[in-house]
C-alpha positions in Angstrom: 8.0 -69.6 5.1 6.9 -66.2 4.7 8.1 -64.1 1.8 9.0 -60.7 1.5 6.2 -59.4 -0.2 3.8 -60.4 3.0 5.9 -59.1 5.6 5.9 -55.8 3.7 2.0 -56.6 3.0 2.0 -56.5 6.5 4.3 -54.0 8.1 4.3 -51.2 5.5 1.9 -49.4 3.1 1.2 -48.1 -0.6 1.6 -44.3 1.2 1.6 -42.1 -2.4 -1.4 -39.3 -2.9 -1.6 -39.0 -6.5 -3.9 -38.0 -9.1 -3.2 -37.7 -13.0 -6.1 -35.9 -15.0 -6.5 -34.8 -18.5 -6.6 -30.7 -18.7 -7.4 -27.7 -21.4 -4.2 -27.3 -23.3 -3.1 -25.2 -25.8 -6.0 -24.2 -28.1 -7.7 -27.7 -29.3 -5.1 -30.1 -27.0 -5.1 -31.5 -23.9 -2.3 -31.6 -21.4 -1.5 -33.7 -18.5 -2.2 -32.7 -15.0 -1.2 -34.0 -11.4 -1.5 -33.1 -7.9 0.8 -35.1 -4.8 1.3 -34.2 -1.6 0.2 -35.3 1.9 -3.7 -35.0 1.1 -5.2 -38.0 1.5 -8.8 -39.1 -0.5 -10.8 -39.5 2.7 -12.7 -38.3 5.4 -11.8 -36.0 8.2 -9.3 -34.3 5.9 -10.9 -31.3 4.8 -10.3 -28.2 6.5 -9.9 -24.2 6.6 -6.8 -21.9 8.0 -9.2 -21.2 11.0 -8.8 -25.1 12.0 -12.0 -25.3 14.0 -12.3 -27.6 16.0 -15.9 -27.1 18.3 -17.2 -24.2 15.7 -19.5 -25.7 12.4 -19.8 -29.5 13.7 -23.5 -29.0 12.9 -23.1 -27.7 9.9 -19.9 -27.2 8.0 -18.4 -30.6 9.9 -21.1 -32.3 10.2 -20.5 -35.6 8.5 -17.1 -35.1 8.4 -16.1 -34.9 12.2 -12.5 -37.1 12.6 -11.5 -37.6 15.7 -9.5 -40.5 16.5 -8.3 -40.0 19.6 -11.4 -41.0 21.1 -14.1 -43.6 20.9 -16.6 -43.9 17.7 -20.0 -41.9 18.5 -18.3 -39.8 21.4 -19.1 -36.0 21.0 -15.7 -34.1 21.3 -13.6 -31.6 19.9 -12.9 -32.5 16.1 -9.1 -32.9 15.0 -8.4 -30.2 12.8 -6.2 -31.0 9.8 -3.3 -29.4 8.2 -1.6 -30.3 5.0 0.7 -29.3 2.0 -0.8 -30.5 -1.5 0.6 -29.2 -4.8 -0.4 -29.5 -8.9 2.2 -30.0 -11.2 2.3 -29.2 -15.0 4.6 -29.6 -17.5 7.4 -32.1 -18.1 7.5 -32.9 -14.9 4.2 -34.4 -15.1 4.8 -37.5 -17.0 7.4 -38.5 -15.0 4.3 -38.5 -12.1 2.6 -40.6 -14.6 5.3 -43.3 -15.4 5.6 -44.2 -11.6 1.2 -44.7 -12.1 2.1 -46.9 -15.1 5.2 -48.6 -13.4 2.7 -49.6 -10.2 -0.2 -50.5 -12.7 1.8 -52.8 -14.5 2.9 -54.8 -10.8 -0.5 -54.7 -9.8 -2.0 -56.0 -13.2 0.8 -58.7 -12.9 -0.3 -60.1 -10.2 -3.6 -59.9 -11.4 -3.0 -61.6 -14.5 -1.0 -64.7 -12.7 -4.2 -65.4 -10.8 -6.7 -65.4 -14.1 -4.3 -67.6 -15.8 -4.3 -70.2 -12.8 -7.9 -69.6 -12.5 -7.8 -70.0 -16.1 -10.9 -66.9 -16.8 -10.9 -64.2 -19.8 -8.7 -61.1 -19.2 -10.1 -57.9 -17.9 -9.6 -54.6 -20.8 -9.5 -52.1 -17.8 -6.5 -53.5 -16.9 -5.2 -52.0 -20.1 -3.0 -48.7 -20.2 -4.6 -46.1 -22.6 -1.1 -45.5 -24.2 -1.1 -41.3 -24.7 1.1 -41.4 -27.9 -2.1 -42.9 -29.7 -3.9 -39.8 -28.8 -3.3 -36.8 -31.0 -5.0 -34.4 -29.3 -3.4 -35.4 -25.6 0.2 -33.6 -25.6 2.7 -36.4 -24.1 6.6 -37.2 -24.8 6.7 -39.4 -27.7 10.1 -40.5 -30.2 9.3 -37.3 -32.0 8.6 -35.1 -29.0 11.1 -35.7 -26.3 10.2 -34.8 -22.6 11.8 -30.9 -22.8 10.1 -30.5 -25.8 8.8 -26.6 -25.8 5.8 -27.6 -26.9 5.2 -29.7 -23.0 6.5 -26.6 -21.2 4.2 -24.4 -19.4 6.2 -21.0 -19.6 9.0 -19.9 -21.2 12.8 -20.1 -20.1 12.8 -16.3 -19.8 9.6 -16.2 -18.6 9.9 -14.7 -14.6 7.9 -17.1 -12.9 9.3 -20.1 -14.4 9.9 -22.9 -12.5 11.9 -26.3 -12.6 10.3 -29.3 -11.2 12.0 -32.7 -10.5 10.1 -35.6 -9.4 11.8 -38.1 -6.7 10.4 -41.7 -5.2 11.0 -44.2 -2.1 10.0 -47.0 -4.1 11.6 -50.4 -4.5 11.0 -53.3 -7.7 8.3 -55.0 -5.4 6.3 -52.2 -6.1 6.8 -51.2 -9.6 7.6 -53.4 -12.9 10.2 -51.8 -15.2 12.9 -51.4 -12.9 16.2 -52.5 -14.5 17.4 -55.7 -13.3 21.2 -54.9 -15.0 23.4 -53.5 -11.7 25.1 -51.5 -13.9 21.9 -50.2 -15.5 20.4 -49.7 -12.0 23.3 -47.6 -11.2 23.1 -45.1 -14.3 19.5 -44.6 -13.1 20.7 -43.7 -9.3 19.1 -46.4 -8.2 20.6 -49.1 -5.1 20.9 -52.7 -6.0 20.0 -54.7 -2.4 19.4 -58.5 -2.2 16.7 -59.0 -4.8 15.5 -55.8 -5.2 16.1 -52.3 -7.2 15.5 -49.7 -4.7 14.9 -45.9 -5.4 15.3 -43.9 -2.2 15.8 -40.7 -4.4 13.7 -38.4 -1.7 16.1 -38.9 0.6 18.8 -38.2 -1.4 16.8 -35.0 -2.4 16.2 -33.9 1.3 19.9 -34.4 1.8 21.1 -32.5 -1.4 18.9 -29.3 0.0 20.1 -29.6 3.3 23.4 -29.1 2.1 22.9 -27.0 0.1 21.2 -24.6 2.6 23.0 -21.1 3.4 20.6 -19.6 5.6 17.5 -21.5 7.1 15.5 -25.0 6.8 11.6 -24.6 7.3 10.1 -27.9 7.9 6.5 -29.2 8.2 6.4 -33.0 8.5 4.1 -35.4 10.1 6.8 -37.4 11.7 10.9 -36.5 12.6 12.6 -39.7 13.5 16.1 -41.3 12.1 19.8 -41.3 12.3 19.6 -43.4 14.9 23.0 -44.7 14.6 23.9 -41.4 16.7 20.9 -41.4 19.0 22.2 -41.9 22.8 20.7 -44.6 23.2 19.1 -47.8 20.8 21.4 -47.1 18.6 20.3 -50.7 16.4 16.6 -49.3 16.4 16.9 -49.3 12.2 16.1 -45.5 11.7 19.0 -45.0 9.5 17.9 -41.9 7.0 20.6 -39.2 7.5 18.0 -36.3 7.2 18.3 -35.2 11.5 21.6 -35.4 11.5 22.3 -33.5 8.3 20.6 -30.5 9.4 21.9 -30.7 12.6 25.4 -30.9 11.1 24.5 -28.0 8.9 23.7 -26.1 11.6 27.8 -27.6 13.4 29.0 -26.0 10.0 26.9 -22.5 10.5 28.5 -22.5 13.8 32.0 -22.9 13.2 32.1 -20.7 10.2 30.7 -18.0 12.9 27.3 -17.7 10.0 23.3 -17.3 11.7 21.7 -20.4 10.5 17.9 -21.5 12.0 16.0 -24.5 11.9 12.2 -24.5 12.5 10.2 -27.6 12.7 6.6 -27.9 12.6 5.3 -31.9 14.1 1.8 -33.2 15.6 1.4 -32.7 19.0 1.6 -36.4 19.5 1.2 -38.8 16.6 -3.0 -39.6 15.9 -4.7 -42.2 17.9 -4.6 -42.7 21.1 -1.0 -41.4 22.8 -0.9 -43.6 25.6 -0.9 -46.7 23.3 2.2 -48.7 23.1 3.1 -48.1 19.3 2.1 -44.7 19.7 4.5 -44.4 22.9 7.1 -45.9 20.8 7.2 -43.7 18.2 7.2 -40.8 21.2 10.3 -42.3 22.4 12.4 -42.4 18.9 11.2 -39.1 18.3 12.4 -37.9 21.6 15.9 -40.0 20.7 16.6 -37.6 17.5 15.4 -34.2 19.3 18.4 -35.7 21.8 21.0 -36.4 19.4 20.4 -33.3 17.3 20.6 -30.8 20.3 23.8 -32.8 21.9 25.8 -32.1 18.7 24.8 -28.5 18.6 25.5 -28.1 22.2 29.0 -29.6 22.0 29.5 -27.1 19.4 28.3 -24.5 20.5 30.6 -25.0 24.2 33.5 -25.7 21.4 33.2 -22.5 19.6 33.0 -21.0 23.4 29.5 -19.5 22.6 28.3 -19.6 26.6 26.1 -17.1 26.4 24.8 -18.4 22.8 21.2 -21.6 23.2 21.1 -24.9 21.5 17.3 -23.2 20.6 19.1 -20.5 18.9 19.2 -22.3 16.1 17.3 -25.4 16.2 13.3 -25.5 17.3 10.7 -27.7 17.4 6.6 -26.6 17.4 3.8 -27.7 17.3 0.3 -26.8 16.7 -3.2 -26.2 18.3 -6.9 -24.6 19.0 -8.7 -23.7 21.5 -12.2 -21.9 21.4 -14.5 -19.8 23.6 -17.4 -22.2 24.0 -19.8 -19.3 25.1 -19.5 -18.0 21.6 -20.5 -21.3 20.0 -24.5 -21.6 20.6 -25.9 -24.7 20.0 -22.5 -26.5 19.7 -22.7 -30.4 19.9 -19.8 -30.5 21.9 -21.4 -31.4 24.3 -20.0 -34.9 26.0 -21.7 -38.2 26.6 -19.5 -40.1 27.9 -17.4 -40.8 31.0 -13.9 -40.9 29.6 -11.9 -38.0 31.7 -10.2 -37.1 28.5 -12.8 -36.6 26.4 -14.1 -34.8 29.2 -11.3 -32.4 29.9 -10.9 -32.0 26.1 -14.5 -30.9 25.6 -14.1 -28.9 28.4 -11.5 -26.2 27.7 -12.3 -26.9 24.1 -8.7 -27.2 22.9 -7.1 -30.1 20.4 -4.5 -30.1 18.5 -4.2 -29.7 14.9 -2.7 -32.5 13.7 0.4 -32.0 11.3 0.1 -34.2 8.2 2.1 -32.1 5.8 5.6 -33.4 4.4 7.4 -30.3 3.4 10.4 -28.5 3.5 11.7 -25.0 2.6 15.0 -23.9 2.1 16.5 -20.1 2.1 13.2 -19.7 0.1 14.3 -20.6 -3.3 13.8 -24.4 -3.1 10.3 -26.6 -1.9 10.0 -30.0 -1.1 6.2 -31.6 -0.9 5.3 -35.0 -1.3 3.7 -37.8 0.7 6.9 -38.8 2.7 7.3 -38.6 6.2 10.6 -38.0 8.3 10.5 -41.5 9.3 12.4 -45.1 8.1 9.6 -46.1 6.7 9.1 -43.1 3.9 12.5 -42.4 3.1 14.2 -46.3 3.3 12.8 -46.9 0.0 12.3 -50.5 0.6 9.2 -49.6 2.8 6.4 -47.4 2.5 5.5 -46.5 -1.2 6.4 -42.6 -1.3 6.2 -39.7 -3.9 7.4 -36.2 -4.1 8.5 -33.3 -6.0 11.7 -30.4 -5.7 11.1 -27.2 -7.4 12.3 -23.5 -7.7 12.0 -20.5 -10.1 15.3 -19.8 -11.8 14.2 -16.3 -11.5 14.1 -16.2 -7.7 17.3 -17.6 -6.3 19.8 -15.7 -4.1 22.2 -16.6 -6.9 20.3 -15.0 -9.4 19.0 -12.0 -7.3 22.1 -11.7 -5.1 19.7 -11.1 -2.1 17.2 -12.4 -0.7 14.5 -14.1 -3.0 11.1 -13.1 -2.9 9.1 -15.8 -5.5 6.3 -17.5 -4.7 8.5 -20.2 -2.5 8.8 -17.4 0.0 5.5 -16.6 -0.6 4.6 -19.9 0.1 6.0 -19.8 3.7 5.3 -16.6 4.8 1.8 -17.1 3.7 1.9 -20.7 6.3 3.6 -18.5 8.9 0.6 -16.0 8.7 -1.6 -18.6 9.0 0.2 -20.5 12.3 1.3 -17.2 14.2 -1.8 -15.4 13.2 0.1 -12.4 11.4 3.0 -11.3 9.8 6.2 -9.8 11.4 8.9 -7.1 9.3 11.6 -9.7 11.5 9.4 -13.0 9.4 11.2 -11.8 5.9 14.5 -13.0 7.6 14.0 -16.0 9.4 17.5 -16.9 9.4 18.2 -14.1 12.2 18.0 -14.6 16.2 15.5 -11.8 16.3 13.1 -13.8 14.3 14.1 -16.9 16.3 13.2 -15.3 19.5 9.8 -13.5 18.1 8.6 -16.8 16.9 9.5 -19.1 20.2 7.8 -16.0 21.8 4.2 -16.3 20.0 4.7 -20.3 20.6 5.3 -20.4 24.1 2.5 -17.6 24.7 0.5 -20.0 22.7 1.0 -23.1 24.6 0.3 -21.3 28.0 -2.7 -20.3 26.3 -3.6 -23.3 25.1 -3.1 -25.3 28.8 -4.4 -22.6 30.9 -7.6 -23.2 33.1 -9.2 -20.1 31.9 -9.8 -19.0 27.9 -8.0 -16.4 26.5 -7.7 -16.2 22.5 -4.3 -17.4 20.7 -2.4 -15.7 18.0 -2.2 -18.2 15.4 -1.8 -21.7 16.0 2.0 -22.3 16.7 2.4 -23.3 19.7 6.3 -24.5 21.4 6.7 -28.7 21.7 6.1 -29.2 25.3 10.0 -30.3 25.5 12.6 -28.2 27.9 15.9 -28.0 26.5 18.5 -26.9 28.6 22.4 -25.1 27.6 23.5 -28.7 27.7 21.1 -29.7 24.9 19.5 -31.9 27.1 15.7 -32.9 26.1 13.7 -33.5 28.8 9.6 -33.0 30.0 8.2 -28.9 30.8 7.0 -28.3 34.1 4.2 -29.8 34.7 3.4 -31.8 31.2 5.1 -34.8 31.8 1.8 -35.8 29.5 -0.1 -34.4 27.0 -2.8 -31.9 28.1 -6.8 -33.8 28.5 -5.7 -36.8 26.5 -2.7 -38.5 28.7 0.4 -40.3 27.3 3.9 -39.4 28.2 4.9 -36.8 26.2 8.6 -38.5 25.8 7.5 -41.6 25.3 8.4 -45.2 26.3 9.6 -48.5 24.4 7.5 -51.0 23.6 8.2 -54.7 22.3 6.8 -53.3 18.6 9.1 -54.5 16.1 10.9 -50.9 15.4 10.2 -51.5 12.0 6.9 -51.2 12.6 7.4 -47.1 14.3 10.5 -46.0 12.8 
């Protein structure tokens, strides 16, 4: 009989991106220093705003070129990368390190069960260098509590201030020192399920911003799949994480209380690998299930409130993103193909790919980030699944409450700085992305883009953004564009189809 801990050895995956170093402190101390986000530490993941993908694969690329889609040793475009990393100082820190502790420990437990029934010597390195022994390394100890001044990095008064909190989708499997007391559990906001302590806290977090929200969501995110329970169809699929149907009831509430509200969301063109495969089809098809069951609700609403001459896309939007690049300015490129496949063919070509999406972020009103290593999927935010870590932060400084307009700290910074990069400039209209102007500027650059991008001849693209090759109609309905019933060069149906996969397995 199988136990738990090998069906999640075999279905689901250790997903956090952390590092912990020691850094220059104040004058003779050290401090602690970490960096999460979506980055992971491996090839094919380094990469530039200009995401080249035919440009530098002799040089700059050279033995770094990642390209899944296609076959090992095949010359073709490379897949260009884009992420959302962060470093995170302060209090905030060793809470970042507790969760490396917390894992250690389960790992080292596990480890030390098999010397003692292999009966050999124990291994030091498996020891924790415990930081309270360490006078010159500043850490929380019984005399230093973790909002001790002395672990800040700035002052309270201090204008670019910020407040970090760390969150996890983590479960007792993973980590040792979870408290096995319900009660105890509880006080920690942790769930109590049948034999394990789950903390699902990012998706609480993603909820608790969504709700919060007054004006617009930005969201980058390597997956978008869940609330299935609404979708119109496989309703049993598992996908249960509330985050698509929160924001599209945000965007009911926006609605009703006759308020502009906007949603922009940034995915892969299709998820990496090969599209046409069956799991990769599958995961097509439940994305295509919440883009349906987020537009049908605003459409209802929208018919409710007797907005006819008002879009489902006036407030909800989907993108993704892409290159292409004039060959005949790329001498000596090795581009060049050799082999038979009509995809890598057609890719190599027009010299176009996509930029595959891999960050996990979200922006709100710009006053509040979320990065981390999470996806919009069961699997990162169910807690009992993928191992996931991220952190929410602000600057007390730079809030609509505390300017009573709006903010302009280094969150907004943040996005209009990844909005320059993907549309290739910056608009007067991008400062309010909340408004239908900016709404229609943006699906404008996109859907020039994506004609761009498919066309038979070259011409250059602003930016990267291009629209997700999805029509959706005044009903809401979600259906294929003219023409691209599959994706561009590389095939696969760009709704997707179910599979016999276990959906635990793609949701």
């Amino acid at each position: 009989m199988r136990t738990i801990f090998q069906v999640v050895g075999t279905l689901f995956t250790h997903h956090q991106k952390c590092v912990i170093v020691d850094t220059q402190g104040q004058g003779n101390h050290r401090k602690i220093t970490a960096f999460i986000g979506g980055l992971d530490l491996c090839d094919g993941r380094y990469d530039t705003p200009e995401h080249r993908i035919v440009r530098d694969l002799d040089t700059v690329f050279q033995n770094d070129h990642h390209n899944p889609t296609f076959s090992a040793g095949v010359k073709c475009p490379r897949q260009a990368w884009h992420d959302l990393h962060c470093k995170i100082e302060g209090p905030a820190v060793y809470d970042i390190l507790t969760n490396f502790e917390q894992r250690w420990r389960k790992a080292a437990r596990w480890s030390e069960l098999g010397k003692k029934i292999k009966r050999v010597s124990y291994w030091q390195d498996d020891s924790l260098i415990k930081l309270e022994r360490i006078s010159w390394i500043l850490s929380p100890s019984e005399s230093v509590p973790n909002d001790h001044p002395d672990l800040w990095v700035s002052k309270e008064d201090d204008p670019q201030n910020w407040n970090v909190q760390v969150f996890r989708s983590i479960d007792s499997g993973s980590v040792k020192g979870f408290p096995k007391d319900v009660l105890e559990a509880e006080n920690q906001n942790l769930v109590c399920a049948k034999n394990l302590v789950i903390d699902k806290s990012i998706q609480t977090a993603y909820i608790h911003a969504i709700r919060s929200a007054q004006h617009f969501i930005y969201i980058e995110n390597q997956y978008f799949i869940g609330s299935s329970f609404a979708w119109p169809s496989y309703k049993e699929a598992g996908a249960d994480n509330l985050i698509p149907m929160e924001l599209a009831l945000k965007i009911v509430s926006k609605i009703r209380s006759k308020e502009r509200f906007t949603v922009y969301i940034v995915i892969p063109m299709f998820p990496e690998g090969v599209p046409s495969s069956v799991a990769m089809q599958e995961i097509l098809f439940w994305q295509r299930q919440t883009m349906q069951m987020m537009y049908d609700i605003i459409a209802r609403e929208l018919k409710a409130a007797n907005l006819e001459n008002s879009h489902p896309q006036d407030y909800l939007n989907f993108y993704c993103l892409g290159n292409r690049e004039n060959l005949t300015e790329v001498p000596n490129s090795n581009a060049s193909v050799i082999s038979n496949s009509s995809e890598t063919v057609a890719s190599s070509k027009y010299n176009r790919f996509m930029v595959y999406v891999h960050a996990k972020g979200m922006v709100v009103d710009d006053e509040y980030v979320i990065l981390g290593s999470a996806n919009i999927n069961q699997r990162s935010m169910a807690g009992s699944r993928d191992t996931e870590i991220a952190m929410g932060a602000y600057q007390p400084h730079h809030t609509w409450a505390k300017k009573q307009r709006h903010p302009h700290g280094h969150v907004y910074g943040y996005r209009m700085s990844l909005w320059a990069e993907h549309m290739g400039y910056i608009d007067e209209c991008f400062k309010e992305p909340e408004t239908l102007e900016c709404v229609q500027i943006v699906n404008k650059i996109a859907e020039e883009n994506w004609n761009k991008y498919t066309a038979d001849s070259f011409a250059p693209m602003q930016g990267h953004l291009m629209k997700y090759p999805v029509r959706v109609d005044a009903n809401g309905k979600v259906s294929c564009l003219p023409g691209f019933e599959t994706f561009p060069d590389v095939g696969g149906k760009v709704l997707g189809s179910r599979s016999t996969l276990p959906s635990a397995l793609t949701t």
